[in-house]
C-alpha positions in Angstrom: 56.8 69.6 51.8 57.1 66.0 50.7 53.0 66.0 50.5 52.4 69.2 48.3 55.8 67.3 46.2 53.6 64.7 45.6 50.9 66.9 44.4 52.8 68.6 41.6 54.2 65.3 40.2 50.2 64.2 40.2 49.8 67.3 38.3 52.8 66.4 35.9 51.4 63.6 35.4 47.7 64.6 34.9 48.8 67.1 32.4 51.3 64.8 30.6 47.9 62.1 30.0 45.8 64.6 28.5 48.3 65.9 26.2 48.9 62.6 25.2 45.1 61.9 24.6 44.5 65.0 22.8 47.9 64.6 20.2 46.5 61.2 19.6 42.6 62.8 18.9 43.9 65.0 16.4 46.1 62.0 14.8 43.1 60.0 14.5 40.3 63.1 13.8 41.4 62.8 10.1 41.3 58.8 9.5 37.9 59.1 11.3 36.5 61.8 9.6 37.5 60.3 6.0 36.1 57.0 7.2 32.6 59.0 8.0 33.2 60.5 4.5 33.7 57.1 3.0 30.8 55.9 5.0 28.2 58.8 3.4 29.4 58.1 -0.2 28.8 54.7 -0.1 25.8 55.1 1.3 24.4 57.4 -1.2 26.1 55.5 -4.1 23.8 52.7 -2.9 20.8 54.9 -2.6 20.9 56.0 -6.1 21.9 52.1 -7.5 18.2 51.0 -5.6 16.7 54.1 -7.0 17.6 52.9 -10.9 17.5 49.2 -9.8 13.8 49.8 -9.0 13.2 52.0 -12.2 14.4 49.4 -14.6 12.2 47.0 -12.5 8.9 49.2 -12.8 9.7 49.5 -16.5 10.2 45.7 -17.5 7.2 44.8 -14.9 5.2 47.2 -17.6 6.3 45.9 -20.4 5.6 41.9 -19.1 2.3 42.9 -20.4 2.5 44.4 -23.5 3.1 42.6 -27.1 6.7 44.1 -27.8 6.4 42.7 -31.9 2.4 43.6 -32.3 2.7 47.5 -31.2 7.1 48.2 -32.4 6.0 50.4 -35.7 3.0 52.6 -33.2 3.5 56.3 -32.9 5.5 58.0 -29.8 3.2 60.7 -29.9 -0.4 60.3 -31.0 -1.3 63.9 -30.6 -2.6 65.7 -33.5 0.3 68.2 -35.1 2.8 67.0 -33.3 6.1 64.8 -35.1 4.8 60.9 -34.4 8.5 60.4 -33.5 9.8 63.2 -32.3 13.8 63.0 -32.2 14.8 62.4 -28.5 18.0 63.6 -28.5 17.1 67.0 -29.4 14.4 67.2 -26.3 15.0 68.4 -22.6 14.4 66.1 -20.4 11.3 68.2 -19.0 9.6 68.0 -22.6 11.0 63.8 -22.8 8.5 63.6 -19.5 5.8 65.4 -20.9 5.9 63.7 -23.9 5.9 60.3 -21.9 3.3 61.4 -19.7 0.7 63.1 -22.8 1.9 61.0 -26.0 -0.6 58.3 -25.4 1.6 56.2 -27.5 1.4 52.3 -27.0 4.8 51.2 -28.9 6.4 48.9 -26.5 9.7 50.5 -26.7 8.6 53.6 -25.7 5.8 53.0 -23.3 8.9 50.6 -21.6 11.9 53.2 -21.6 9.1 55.7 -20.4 8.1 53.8 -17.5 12.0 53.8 -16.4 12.3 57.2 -17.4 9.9 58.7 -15.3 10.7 56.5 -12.1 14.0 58.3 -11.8 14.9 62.2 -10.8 14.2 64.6 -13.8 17.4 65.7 -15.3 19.7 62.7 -13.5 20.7 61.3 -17.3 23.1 62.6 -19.6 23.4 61.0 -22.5 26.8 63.0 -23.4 28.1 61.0 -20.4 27.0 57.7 -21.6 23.8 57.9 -19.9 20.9 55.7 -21.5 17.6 53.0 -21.4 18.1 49.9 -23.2 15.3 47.8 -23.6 16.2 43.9 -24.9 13.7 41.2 -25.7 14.4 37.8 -25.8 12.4 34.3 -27.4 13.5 30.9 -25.0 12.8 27.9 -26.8 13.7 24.6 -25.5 16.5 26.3 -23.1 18.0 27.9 -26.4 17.2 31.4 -27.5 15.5 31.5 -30.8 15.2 35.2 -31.4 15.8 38.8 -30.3 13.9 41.9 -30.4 13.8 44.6 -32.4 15.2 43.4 -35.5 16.1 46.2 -37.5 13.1 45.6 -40.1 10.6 46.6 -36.9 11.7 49.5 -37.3 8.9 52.0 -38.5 9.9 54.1 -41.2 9.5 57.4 -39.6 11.6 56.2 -36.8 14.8 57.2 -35.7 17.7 54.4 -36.9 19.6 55.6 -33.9 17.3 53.4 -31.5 18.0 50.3 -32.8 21.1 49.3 -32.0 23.1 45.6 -32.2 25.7 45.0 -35.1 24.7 41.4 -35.2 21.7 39.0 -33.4 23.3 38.3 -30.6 22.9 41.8 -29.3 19.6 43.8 -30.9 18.1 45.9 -28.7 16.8 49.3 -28.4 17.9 52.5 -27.4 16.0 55.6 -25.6 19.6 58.0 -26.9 20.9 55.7 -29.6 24.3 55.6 -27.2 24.1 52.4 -25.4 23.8 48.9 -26.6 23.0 46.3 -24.2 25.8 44.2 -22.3 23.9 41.1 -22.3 24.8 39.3 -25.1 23.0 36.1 -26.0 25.9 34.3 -25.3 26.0 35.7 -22.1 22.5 34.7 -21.2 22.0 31.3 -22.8 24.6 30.0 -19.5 21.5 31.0 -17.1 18.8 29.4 -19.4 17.5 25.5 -18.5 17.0 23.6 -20.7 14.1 21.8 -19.4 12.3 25.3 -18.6 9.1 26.0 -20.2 9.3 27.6 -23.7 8.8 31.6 -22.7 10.0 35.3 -23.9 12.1 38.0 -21.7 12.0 41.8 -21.4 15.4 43.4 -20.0 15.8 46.7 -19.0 19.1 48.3 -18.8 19.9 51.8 -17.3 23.6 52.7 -17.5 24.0 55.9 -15.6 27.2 58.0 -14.3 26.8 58.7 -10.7 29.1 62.0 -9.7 31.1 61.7 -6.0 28.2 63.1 -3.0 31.9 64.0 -1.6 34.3 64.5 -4.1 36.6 63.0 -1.6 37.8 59.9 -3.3 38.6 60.5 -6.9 41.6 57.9 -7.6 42.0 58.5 -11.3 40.5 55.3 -13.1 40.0 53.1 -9.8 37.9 55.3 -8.7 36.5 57.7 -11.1 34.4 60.5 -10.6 31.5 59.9 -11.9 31.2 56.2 -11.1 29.7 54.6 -13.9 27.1 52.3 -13.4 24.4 49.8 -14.8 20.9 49.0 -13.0 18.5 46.3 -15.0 16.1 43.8 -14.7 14.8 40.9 -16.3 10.6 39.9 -16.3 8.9 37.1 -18.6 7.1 38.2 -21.2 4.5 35.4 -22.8 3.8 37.5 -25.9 7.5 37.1 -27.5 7.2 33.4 -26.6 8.2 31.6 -29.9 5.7 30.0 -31.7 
């Protein structure tokens, strides 16, 4: 009697632990499962951040090569009967991309914002959600910027007025959907200049995008908005705006 006692209060026992262990399973299953959530939306956040990072890169590593002053007034489409400068806000993004890929054009501004353009997923930017290219040049003289491309007189008559943007010097750049401006000011840039550097120009590439939630999961009103807003650029020498 006393031995089959002892068996039952094992079994008391026994059962008691794994209630236990499966009450506090369930209380953790949620916290573990929204950390896995978290875990997959940052990770894809980041994916898509290296995935602009790199298209801003491969566009200002193209235009580290090009004269951004010589070629600013050249067609965006060299193709016989079509609009030299078709208006780019009016396009799809499928006929943006073919006119990238078929325009022939050699206008820096273009040829740059195409090169970022087509490095990223067609269809991923919406300019009605503040998605856009911005392309910036800079002249460094003796540590001290001297100038900054496009002024509004390169603009090509036949040209849209909605892609060059900047109230004032210290911000003129262009714009692929005329709804950006670029958040590098000059002020903001002459801190990282040296003034003992050789005298040399700048292409900057800026691609401000709105990244929607891979979850939907962690919408906190303006903490943490959905989409996530977002900017990606990248800065390469250019020796053809080097001031004279």
């Amino acid at each position: 009697m006393m031995r089959q006692h002892k068996q039952k209060g094992a079994s008391r026992v026994w059962g008691a632990s794994r209630g236990q262990s499966m009450l506090e399973f369930a209380l953790f299953l949620p916290v573990l499962l929204i950390l896995l959530a978290g875990l997959i939306e940052i990770g894809a956040y980041a994916n898509v951040y290296m995935l602009y990072l790199d298209a801003s890169r491969e566009g200002a590593r193209f235009g580290s090569n090009v004269d951004p002053e010589l070629t600013v007034q050249h067609p965006f489409d060299y193709r016989t009967g079509n609009p030299p400068f078709p208006d780019v806000t009016t396009m799809t993004p499928a006929e943006l991309r073919a006119v990238c890929n078929n325009g022939e054009t050699t206008n820096f501004y273009y040829e740059v914002a195409c090169l970022a353009f087509q490095n990223i997923p067609l269809g991923s930017l919406d300019p009605s959600r503040g998605d856009d290219v911005v392309v910036s040049v800079i002249g460094v003289q003796n540590g001290a910027i001297v100038h900054r491309w496009p002024l509004p007189s390169h603009r090509n008559p036949t040209d849209h007025a909605y892609h060059f943007r900047g109230a004032d010097g210290d911000h003129y750049c262009w714009s692929l959907y005329g709804v950006r401006e670029s958040d590098l000011a000059n002020s903001d840039l002459a801190g990282q200049l040296r003034s003992g550097a050789p005298d040399t120009g700048f292409v900057i590439v800026e691609i401000y995008h709105s990244q929607d939630h891979f979850t939907g999961l962690f919408t906190i009103g303006e903490f943490i908005p959905n989409p996530i807003p977002f900017r990606a650029y990248s800065v390469f020498p250019v020796s053809a705006a080097e001031p004279d």
